[in-house]
VEXDREN-2710 file (C-alpha; in Angstrom, 1 decimal):
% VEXDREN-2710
k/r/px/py/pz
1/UNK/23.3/-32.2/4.1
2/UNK/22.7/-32.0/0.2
3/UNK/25.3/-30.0/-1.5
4/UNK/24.4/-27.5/-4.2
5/UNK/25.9/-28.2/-7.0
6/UNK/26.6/-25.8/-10.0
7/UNK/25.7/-21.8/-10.1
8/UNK/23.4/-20.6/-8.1
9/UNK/21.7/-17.5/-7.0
10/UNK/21.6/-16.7/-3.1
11/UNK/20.8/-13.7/-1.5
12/UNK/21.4/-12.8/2.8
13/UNK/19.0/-10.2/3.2
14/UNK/20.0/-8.6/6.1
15/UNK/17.1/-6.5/8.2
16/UNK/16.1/-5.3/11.4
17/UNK/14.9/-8.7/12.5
18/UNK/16.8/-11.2/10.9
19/UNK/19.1/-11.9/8.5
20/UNK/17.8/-14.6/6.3
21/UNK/19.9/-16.6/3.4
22/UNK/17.7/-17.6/0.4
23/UNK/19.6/-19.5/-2.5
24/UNK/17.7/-21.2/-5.3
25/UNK/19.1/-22.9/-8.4
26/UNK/18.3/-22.6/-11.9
27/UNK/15.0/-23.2/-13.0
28/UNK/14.0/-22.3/-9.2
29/UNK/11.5/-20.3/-7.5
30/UNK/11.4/-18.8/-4.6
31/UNK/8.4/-20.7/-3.2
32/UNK/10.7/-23.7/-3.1
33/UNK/14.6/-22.5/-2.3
34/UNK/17.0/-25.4/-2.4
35/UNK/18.6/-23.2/0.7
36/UNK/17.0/-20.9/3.0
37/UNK/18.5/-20.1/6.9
38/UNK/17.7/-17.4/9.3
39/UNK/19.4/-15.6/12.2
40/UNK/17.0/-13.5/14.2
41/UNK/18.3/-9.6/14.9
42/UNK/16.3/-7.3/16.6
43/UNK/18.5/-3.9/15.2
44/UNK/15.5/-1.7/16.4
45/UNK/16.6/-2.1/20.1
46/UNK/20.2/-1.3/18.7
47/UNK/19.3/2.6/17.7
48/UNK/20.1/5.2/20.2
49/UNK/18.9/8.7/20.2
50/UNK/21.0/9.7/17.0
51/UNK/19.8/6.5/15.2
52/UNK/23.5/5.0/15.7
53/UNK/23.6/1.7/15.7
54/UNK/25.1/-0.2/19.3
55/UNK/28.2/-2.2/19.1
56/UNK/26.4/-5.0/20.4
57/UNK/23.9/-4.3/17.0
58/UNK/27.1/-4.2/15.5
59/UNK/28.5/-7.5/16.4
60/UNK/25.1/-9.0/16.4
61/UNK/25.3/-8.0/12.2
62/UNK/28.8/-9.6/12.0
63/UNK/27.5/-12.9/13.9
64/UNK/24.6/-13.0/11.6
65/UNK/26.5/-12.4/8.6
66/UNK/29.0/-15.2/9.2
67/UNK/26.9/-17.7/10.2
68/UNK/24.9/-17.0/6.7
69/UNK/28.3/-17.4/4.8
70/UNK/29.1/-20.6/7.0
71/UNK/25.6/-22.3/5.9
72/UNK/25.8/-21.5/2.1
73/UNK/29.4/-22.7/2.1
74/UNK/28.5/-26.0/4.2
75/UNK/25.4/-26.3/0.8
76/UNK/28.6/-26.1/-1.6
77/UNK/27.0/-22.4/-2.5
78/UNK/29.9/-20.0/-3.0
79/UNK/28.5/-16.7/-3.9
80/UNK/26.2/-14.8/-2.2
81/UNK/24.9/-11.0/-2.8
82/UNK/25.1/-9.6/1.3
83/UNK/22.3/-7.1/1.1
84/UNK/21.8/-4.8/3.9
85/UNK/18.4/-3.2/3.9
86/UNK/17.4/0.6/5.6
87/UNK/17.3/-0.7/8.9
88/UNK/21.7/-0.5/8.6
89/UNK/21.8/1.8/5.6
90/UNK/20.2/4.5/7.6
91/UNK/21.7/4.3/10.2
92/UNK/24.1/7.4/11.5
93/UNK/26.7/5.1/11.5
94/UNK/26.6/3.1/8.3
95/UNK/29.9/3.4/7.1
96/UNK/31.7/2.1/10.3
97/UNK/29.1/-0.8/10.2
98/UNK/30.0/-1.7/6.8
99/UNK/33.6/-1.2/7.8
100/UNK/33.5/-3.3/11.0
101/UNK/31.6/-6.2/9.3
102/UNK/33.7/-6.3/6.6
103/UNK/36.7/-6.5/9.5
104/UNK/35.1/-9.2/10.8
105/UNK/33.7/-11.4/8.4
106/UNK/35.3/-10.4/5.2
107/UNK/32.0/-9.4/3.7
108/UNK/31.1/-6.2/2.2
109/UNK/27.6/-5.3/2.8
110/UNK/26.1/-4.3/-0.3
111/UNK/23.1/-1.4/-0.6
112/UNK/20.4/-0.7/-3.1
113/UNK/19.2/3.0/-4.0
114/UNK/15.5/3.2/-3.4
115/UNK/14.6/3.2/-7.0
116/UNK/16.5/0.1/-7.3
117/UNK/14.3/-1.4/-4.8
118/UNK/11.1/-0.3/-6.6
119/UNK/12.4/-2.0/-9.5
120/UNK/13.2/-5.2/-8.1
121/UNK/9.9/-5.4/-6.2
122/UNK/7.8/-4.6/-9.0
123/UNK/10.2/-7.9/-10.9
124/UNK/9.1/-10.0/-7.8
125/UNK/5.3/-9.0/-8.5
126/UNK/5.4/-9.6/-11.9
127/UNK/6.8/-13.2/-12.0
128/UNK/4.0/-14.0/-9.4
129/UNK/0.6/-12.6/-11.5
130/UNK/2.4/-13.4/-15.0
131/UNK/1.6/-11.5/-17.7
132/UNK/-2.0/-12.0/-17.9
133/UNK/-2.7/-9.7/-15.1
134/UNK/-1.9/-6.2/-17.4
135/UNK/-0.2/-3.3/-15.9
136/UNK/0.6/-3.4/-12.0
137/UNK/1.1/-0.4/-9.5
138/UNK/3.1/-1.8/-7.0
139/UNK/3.0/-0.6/-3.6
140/UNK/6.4/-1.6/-1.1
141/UNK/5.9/-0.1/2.9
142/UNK/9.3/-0.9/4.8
143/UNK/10.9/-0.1/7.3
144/UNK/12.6/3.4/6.4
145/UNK/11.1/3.8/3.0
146/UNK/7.9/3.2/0.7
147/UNK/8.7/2.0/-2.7
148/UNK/6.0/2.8/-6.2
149/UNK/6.7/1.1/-9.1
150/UNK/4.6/0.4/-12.2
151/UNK/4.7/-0.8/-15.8
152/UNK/3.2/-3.1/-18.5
153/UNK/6.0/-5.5/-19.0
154/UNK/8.9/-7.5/-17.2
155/UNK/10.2/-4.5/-16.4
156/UNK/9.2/-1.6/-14.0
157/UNK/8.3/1.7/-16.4
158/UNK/7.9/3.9/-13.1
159/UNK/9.9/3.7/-10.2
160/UNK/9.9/6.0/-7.0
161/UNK/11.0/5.9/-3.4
162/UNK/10.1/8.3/-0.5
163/UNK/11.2/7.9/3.0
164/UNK/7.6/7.2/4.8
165/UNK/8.8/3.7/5.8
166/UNK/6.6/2.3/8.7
167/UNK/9.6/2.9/11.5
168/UNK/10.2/5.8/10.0
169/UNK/7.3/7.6/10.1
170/UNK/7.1/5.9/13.8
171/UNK/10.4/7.5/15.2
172/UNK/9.2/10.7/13.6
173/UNK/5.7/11.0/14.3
174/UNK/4.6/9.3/16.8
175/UNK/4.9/9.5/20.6
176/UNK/6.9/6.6/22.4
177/UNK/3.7/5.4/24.0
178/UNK/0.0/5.7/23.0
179/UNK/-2.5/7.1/23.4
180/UNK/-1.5/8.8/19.3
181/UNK/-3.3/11.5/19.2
182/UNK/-5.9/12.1/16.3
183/UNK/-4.4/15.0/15.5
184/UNK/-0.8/13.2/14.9
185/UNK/-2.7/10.7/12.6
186/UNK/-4.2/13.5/10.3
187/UNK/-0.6/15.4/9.9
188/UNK/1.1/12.3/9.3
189/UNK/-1.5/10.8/6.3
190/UNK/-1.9/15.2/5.1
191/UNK/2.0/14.3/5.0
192/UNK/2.1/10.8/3.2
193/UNK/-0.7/12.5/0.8
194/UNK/0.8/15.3/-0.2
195/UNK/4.5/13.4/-0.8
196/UNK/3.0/10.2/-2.6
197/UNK/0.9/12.9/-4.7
198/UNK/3.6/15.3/-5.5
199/UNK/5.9/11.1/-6.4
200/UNK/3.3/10.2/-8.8
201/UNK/2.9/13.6/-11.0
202/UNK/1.8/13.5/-13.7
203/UNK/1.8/9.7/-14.0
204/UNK/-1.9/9.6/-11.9
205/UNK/-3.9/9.7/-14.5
206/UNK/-1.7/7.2/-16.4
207/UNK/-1.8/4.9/-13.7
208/UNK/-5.8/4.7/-12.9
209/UNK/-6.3/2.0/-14.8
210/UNK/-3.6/-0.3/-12.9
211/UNK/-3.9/-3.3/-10.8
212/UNK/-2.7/-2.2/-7.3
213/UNK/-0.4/-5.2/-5.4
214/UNK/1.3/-4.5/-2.0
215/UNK/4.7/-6.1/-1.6
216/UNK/5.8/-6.1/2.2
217/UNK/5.7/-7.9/5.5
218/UNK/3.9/-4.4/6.7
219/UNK/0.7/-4.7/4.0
220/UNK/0.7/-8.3/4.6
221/UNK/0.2/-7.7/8.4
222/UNK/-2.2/-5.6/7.9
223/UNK/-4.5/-7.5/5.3
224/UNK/-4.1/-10.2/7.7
225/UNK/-5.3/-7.8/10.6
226/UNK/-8.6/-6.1/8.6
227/UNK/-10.0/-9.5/7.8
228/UNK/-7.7/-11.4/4.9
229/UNK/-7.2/-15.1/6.1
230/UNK/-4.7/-17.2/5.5
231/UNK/-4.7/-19.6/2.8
232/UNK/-7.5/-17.2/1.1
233/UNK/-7.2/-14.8/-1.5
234/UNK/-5.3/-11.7/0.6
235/UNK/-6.5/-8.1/-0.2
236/UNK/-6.3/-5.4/1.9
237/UNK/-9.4/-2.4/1.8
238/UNK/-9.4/1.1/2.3
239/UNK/-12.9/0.9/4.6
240/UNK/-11.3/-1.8/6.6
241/UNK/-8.5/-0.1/7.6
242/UNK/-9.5/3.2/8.9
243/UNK/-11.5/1.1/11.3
244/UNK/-8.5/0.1/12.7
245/UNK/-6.2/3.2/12.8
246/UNK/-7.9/5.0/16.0
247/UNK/-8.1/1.2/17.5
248/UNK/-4.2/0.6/17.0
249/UNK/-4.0/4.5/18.3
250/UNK/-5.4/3.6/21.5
251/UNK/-3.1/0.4/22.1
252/UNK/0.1/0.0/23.8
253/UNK/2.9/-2.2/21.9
254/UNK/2.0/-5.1/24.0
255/UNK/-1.9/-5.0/22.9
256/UNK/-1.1/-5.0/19.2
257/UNK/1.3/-7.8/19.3
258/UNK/-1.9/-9.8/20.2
259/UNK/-4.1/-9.3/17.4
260/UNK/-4.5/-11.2/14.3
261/UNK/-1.0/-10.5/11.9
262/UNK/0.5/-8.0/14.2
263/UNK/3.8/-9.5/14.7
264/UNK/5.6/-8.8/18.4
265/UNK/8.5/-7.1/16.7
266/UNK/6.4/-5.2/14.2
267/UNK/4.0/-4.2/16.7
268/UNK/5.3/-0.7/17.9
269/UNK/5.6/0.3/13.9
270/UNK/1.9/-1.1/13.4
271/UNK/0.1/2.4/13.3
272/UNK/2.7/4.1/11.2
273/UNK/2.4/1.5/8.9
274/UNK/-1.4/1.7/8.6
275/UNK/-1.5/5.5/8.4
276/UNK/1.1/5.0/5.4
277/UNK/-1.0/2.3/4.0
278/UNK/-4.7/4.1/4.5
279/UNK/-3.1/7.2/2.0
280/UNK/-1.7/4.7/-0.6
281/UNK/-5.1/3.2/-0.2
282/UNK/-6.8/6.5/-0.7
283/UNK/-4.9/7.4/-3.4
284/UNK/-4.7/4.5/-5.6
285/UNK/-8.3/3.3/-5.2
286/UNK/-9.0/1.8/-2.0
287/UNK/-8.3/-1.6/-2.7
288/UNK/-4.9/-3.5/-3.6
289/UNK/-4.3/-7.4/-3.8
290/UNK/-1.1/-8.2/-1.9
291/UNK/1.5/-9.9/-3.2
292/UNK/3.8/-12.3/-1.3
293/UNK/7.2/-11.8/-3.1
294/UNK/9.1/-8.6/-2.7
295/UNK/12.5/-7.3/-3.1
296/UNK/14.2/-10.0/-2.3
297/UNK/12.6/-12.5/-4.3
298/UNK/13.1/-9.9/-7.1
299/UNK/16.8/-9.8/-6.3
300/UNK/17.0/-13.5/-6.4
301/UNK/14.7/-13.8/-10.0
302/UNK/17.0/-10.9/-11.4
303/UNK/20.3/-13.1/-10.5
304/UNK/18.6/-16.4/-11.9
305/UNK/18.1/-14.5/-15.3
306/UNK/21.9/-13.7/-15.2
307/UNK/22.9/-16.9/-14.5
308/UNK/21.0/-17.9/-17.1
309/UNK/21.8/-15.7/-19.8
310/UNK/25.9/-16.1/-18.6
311/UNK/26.3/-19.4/-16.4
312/UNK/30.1/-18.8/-16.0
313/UNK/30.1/-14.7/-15.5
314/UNK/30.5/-13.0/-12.4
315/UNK/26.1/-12.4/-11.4
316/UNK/26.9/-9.6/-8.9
317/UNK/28.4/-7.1/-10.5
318/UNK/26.0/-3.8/-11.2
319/UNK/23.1/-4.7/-9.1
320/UNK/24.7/-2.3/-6.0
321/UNK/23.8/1.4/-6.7
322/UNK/24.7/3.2/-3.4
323/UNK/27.3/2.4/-0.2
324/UNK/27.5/4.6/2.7
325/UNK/29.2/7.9/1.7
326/UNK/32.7/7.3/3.9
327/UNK/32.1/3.0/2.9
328/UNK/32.0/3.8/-0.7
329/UNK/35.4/5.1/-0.6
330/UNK/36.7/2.1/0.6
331/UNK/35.1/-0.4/-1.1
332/UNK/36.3/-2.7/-3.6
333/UNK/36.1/-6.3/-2.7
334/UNK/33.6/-8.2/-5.1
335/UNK/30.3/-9.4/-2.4
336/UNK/31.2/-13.0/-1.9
337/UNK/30.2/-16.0/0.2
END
């Protein structure tokens, strides 16, 4: 087992599926982590009716969460930022899942306001086009919420967050089992129109003449799906995917987890993802090249240039911008492996 030795930046992203450690050293990237480790979750069969989460989703957090801190402390890695994504922050029950985790694992999971998220995604695209590739738009469907972010520079200039996330717009939408209805689909993208519109402002016109990137497992899925191939330049078209939106309508959960880049556990979320997508699409130009780094990988980048800039300083602090209301009150231990 090779020990890591010195600072390092390490991240355990917790989601809905997994909770997945990624550390990487200085002068890393995250296409080549000296650590990564995953724990499979599957927190959407852990909602009930009031979007609580289970106390077996509870303990299945806690599990995750300790096994993460047990593998970066068997790599020598001491230090990790524990960030819990939607799929637990928006949750009815947030706080008493922080709470419990923290009871049994000594972690405090650590959230991230939407904009923050924005920002850190459009870091992760930048650092993979580079400079060269002028001002981005960058385009973020997850789970509970769909990030927009923009700018010239290293740094995001715009940064937005709505909650039209592709399980999201699912639960609220969308029957339990298909067929969806047309008329579902055309309330749902009126819906994303007229919120990603009314986002953006004034800041359209601004932004026409912006590379568009997509930054998600979602967009990736569905490039993959309406004819991008792996190993080959990935971009995902506006035509292309309204072909498959009434196709995905007519399909049961089980049908969509057999085509090409629909994902068993994303596979329910599929057509609420696309809808999302098609009016990003339709608003931004009908074409966007999609990017494989994200928020996380802009987490990680972000803590690299601390460590960096201040090996022997504390590379945590003032990344977290929002706890669950009745968790903020409480908290006060420093996130730490």
């Amino acid at each position: 087992m090779r020990e890591i030795a010195g600072p390092a930046a390490g991240v355990l992203d917790v989601g809905s599926f997994s909770a997945h450690l990624v550390v990487l050293e200085p002068g890393g990237t995250p296409l080549e982590p000296a650590l990564s480790h995953q724990t499979r979750l599957r927190l959407d069969r852990e909602l009930d009716d009031e979007c609580r989460l289970s106390e077996r989703g509870v303990a299945a957090i806690s599990a995750a969460v300790a096994e993460g801190v047990a593998v970066a402390k068997q790599h020598g890695v001491r230090d990790v930022f524990p960030l819990a994504t939607s799929s637990i922050r928006d949750a009815a029950n947030a706080a008493e899942v922080v709470r419990q985790v923290r009871r049994d694992t000594g972690v405090e999971l650590q959230f991230l306001s939407g904009r923050r998220e924005a920002e850190l995604t459009y870091v992760g695209a930048r650092r993979w086009y580079g400079a060269s590739a002028g001002p981005l738009l960058v385009l973020d469907i997850g789970g509970g919420t769909v990030e927009l972010s923009a700018g010239r520079g290293s740094q995001a200039e715009f940064a937005r967050s709505l909650p039209l996330g592709a399980r999201s717009v699912t639960r609220d939408w969308f029957p339990a089992d298909p067929p969806v209805r047309s008329k579902k689909i055309r309330a749902l993208r009126d819906h994303v129109l007229e919120e990603v519109s009314g986002a953006l402002g004034d800041a359209t016109e601004h932004l026409a003449g912006h590379s568009v990137i997509g930054c998600s497992k979602v967009l990736r899925q569905l490039a993959r799906l309406a004819g991008a191939r792996p190993g080959k330049t990935r971009e995902l078209h506006l035509d292309d995917l309204r072909v498959w939106i009434p196709r995905l309508a007519a399909m049961p959960s089980a049908k969509r987890a057999e085509l090409p880049g629909i994902s068993r556990q994303r596979a329910q979320q599929a057509l609420g993802g696309a809808v999302v997508a098609e009016a990003l699409l339709t608003i931004t130009g009908g074409r966007m090249a999609i990017c494989p780094w994200s928020t996380r990988d802009g987490l990680l980048l972000t803590l690299l240039d601390s460590l960096a800039a201040a090996p022997d300083a504390a590379t945590l602090e003032g990344l977290t911008d929002t706890l669950p209301p009745d968790a903020a009150a409480e908290a006060g231990s420093r996130p730490a492996a």
